[in-house]
ChimeraX commands (.cxc) that place a marker at each C-alpha (Angstrom):
marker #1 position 57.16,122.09,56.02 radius 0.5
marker #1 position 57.33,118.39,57.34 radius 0.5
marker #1 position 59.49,119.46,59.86 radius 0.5
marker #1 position 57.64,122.01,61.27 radius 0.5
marker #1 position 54.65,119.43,61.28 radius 0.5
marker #1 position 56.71,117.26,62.89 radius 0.5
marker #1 position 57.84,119.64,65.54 radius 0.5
marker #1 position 54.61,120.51,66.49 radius 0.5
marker #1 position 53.43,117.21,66.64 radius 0.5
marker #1 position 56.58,116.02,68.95 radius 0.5
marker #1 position 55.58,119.24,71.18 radius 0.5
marker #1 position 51.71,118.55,71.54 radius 0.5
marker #1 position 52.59,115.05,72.43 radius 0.5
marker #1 position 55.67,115.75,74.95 radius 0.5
marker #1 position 52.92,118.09,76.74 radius 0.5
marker #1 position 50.20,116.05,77.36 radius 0.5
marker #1 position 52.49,113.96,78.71 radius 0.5
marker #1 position 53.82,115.95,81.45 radius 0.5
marker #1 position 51.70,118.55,81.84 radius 0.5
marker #1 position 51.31,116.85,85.46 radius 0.5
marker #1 position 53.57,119.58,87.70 radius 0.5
marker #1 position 56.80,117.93,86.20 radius 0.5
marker #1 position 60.13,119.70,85.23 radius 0.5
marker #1 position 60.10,119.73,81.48 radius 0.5
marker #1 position 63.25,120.29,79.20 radius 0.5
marker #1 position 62.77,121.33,75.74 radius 0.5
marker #1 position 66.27,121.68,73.84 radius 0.5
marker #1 position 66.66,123.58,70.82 radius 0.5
marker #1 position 69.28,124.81,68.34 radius 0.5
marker #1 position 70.25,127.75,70.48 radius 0.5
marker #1 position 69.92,126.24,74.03 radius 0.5
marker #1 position 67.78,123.81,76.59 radius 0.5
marker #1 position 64.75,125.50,78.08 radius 0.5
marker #1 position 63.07,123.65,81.08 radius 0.5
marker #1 position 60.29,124.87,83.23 radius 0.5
marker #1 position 57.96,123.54,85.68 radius 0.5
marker #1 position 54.97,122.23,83.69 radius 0.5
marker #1 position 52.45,123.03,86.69 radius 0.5
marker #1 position 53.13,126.63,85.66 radius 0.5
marker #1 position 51.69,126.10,82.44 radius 0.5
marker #1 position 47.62,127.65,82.03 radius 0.5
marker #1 position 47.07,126.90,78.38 radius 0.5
marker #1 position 48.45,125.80,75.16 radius 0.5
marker #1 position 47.56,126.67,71.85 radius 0.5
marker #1 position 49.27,125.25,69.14 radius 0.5
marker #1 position 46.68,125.59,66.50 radius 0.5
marker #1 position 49.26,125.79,63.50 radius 0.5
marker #1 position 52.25,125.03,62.45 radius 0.5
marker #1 position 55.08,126.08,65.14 radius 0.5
marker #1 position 58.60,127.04,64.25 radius 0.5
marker #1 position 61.54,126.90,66.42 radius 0.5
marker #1 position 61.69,130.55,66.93 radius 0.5
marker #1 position 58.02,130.86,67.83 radius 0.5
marker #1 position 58.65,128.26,70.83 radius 0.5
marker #1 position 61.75,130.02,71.71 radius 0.5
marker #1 position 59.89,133.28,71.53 radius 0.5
marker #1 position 57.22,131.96,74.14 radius 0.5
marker #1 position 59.02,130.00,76.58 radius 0.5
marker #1 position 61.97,132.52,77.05 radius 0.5
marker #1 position 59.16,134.77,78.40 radius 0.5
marker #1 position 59.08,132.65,81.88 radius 0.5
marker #1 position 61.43,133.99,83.48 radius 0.5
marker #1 position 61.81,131.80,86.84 radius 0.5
marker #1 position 62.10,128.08,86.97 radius 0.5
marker #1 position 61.41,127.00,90.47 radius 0.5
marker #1 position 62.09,123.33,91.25 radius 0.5
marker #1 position 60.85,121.41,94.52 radius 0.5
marker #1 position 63.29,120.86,96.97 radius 0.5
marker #1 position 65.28,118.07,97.88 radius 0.5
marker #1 position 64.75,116.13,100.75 radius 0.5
marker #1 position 61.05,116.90,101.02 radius 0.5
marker #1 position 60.26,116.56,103.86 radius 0.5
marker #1 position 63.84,116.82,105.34 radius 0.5
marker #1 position 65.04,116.82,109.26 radius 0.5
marker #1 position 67.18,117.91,111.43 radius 0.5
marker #1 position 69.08,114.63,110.76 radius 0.5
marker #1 position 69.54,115.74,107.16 radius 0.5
marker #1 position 69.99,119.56,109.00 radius 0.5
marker #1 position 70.06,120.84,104.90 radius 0.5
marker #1 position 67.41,120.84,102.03 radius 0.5
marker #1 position 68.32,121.65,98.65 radius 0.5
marker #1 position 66.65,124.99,96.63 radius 0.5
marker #1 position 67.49,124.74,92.89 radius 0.5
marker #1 position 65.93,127.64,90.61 radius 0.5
marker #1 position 66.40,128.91,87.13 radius 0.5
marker #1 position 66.78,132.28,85.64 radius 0.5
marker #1 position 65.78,133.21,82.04 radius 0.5
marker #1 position 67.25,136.84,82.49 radius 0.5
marker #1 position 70.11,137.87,84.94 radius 0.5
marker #1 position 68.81,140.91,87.61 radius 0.5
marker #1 position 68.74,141.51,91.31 radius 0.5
marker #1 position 67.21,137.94,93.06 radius 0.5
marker #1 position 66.22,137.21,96.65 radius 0.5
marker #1 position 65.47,133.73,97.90 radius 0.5
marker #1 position 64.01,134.10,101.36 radius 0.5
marker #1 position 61.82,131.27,103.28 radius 0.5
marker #1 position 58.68,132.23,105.12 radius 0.5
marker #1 position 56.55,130.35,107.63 radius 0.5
marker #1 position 52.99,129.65,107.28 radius 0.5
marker #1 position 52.41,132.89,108.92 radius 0.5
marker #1 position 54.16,134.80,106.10 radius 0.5
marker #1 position 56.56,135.84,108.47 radius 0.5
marker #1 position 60.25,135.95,106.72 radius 0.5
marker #1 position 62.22,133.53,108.74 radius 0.5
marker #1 position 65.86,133.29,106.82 radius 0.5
marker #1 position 67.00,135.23,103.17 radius 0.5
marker #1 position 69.30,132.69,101.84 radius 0.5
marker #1 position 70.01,134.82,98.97 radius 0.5
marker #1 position 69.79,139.06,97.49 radius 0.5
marker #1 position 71.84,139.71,95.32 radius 0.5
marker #1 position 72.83,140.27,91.39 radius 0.5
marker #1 position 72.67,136.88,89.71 radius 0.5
marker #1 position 73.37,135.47,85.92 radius 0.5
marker #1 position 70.88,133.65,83.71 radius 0.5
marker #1 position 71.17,130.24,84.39 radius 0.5
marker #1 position 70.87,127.43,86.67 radius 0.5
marker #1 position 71.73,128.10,90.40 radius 0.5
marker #1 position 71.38,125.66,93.89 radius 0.5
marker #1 position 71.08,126.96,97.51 radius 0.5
marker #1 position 71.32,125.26,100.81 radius 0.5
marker #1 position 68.74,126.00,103.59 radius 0.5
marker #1 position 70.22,124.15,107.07 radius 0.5
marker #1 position 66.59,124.51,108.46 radius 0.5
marker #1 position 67.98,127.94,110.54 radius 0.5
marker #1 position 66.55,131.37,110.93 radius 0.5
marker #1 position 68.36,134.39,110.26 radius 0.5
marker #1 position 69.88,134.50,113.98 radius 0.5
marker #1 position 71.19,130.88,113.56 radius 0.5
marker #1 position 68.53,128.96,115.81 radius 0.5
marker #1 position 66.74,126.22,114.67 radius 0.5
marker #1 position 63.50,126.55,113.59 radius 0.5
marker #1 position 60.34,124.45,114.63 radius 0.5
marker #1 position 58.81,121.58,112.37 radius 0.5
marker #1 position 56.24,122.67,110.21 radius 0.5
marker #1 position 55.99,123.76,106.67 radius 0.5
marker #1 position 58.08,126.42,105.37 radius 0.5
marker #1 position 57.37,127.97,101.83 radius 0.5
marker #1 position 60.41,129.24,99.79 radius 0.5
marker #1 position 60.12,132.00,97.25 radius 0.5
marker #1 position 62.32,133.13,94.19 radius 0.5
marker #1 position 61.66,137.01,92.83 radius 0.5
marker #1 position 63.53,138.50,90.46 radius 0.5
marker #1 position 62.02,141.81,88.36 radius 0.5
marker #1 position 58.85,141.44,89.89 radius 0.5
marker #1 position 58.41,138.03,89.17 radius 0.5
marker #1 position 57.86,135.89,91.92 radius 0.5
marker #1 position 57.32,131.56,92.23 radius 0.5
marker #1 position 56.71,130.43,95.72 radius 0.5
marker #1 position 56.80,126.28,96.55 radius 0.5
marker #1 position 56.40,124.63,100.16 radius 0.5
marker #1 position 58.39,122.56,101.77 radius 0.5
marker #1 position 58.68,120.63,105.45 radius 0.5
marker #1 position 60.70,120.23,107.87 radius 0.5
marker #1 position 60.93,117.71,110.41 radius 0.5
marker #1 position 62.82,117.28,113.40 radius 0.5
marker link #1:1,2 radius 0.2
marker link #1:2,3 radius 0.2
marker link #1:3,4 radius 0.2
marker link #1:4,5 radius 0.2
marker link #1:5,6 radius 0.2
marker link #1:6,7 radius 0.2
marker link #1:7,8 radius 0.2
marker link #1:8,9 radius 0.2
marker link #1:9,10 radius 0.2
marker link #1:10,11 radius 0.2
marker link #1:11,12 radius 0.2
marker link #1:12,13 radius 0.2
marker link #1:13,14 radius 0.2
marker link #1:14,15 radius 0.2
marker link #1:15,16 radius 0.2
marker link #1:16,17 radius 0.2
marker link #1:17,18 radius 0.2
marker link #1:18,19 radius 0.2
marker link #1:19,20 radius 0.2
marker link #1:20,21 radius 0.2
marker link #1:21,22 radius 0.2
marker link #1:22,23 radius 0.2
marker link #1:23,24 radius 0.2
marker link #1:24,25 radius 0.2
marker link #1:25,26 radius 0.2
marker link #1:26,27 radius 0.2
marker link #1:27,28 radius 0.2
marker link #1:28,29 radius 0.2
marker link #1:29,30 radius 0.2
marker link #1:30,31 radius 0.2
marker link #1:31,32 radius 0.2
marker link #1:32,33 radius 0.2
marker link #1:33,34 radius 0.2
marker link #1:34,35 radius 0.2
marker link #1:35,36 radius 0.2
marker link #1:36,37 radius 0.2
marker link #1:37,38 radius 0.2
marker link #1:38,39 radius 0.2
marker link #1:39,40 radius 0.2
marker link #1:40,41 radius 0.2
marker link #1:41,42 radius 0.2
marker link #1:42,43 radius 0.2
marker link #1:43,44 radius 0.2
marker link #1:44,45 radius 0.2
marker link #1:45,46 radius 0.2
marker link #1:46,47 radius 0.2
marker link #1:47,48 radius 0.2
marker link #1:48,49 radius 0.2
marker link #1:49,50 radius 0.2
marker link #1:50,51 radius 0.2
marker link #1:51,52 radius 0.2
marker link #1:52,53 radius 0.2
marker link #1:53,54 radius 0.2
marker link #1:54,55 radius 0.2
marker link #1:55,56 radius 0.2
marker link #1:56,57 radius 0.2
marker link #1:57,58 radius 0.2
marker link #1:58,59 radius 0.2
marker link #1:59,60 radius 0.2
marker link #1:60,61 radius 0.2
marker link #1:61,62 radius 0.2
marker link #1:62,63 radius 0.2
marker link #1:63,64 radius 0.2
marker link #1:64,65 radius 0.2
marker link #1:65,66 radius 0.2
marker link #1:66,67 radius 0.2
marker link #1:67,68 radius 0.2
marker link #1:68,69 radius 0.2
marker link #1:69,70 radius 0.2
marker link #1:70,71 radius 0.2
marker link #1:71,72 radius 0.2
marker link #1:72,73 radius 0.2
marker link #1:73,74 radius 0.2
marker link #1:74,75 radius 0.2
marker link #1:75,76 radius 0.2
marker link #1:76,77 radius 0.2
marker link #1:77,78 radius 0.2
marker link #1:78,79 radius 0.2
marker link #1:79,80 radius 0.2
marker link #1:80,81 radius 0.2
marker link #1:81,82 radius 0.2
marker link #1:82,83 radius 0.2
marker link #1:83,84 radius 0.2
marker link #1:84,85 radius 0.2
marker link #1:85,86 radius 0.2
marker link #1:86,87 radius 0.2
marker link #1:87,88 radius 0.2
marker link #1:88,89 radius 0.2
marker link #1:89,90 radius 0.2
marker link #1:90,91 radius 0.2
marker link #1:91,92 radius 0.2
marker link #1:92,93 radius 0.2
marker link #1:93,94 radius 0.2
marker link #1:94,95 radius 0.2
marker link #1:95,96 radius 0.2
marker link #1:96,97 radius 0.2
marker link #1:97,98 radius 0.2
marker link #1:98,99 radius 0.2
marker link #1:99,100 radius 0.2
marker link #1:100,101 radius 0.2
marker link #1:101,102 radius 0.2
marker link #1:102,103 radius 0.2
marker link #1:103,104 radius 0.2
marker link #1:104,105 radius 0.2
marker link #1:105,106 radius 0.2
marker link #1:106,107 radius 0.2
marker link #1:107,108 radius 0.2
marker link #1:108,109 radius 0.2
marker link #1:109,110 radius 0.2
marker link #1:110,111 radius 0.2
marker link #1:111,112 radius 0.2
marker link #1:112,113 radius 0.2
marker link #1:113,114 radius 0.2
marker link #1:114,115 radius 0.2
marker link #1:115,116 radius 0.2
marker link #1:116,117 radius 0.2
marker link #1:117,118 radius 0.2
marker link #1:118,119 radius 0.2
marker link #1:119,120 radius 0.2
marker link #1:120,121 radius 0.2
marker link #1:121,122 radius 0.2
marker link #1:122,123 radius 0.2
marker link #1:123,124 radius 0.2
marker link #1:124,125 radius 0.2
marker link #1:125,126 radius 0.2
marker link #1:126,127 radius 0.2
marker link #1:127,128 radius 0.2
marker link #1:128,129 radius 0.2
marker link #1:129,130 radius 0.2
marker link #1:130,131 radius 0.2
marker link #1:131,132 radius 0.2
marker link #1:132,133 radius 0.2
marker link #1:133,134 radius 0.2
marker link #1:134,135 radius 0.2
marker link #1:135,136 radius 0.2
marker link #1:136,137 radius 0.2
marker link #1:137,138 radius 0.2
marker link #1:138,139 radius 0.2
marker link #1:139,140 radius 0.2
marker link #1:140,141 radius 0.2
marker link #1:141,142 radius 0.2
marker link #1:142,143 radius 0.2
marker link #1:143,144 radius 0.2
marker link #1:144,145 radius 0.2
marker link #1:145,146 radius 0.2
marker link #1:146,147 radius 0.2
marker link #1:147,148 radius 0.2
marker link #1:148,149 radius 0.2
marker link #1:149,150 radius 0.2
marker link #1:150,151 radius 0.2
marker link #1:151,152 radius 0.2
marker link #1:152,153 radius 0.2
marker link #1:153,154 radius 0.2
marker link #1:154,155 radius 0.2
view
């Protein structure tokens, strides 16, 4: 029973800690779970929580979408870096959009595992040409599911 007390006390404080749009990794006996905390509406922990109760709650997000890297990038840099996480393996598309909500490249459709997985957008459109500065907004569905982030470009 202290343990339990103890767990739930370790995961109240680790969330008011980050609960400021920060990738959060909670590892367990039967794997590491990380999510964006910005994703997170509410919390209730109101009793005791066992392992399997977390597990039980968290595997239910089913996309981890992290920021890109460089943000903002250039054509100098000519790349940015998408990293995402699945929960549940199924048919995933990646695609970029402008600030129109035009689609302006799909980077990715296809079957994919659970698991951690990194694309590479070179800042082109589907055709190959290089596309204006601006901000760009990426999105991950899978299963309905969909997380969107923004990014920029700069040339």
């Amino acid at each position: 029973m202290k343990r339990l007390k103890l767990l739930s006390l370790i995961i109240i404080l680790f969330f008011s800690a980050t609960l400021s749009g920060e990738i959060m990794y909670v590892h367990t006996t039967s794997g590491t779970y990380s999510f964006d905390t910005s994703d997170i509406d509410f919390i209730d922990f109101a009793g005791l929580v066992s392992v399997e109760e977390f597990e039980k709650v968290f595997s239910k997000i089913p996309i981890n979408l992290m920021q890109n890297y460089p943000n903002p990038f250039t054509t100098v840099n000519s790349e940015t870096t998408i990293k995402f996480e699945l929960k549940k393996p199924g048919r995933t598309e990646v695609a970029i959009y402008n600030v129109k909500g035009q689609k302006v490249k799909t980077l990715l459709d296809e079957e994919l595992i659970f698991g951690k997985h990194t694309l590479i957008w070179n800042g082109k459109d589907e055709d190959g040409t290089k596309v204006a500065n601006g901000i760009y907004l990426y999105k991950v569905e899978q299963n309905k599911e969909t997380k969107v982030k923004k990014m920029i470009l700069i040339q």
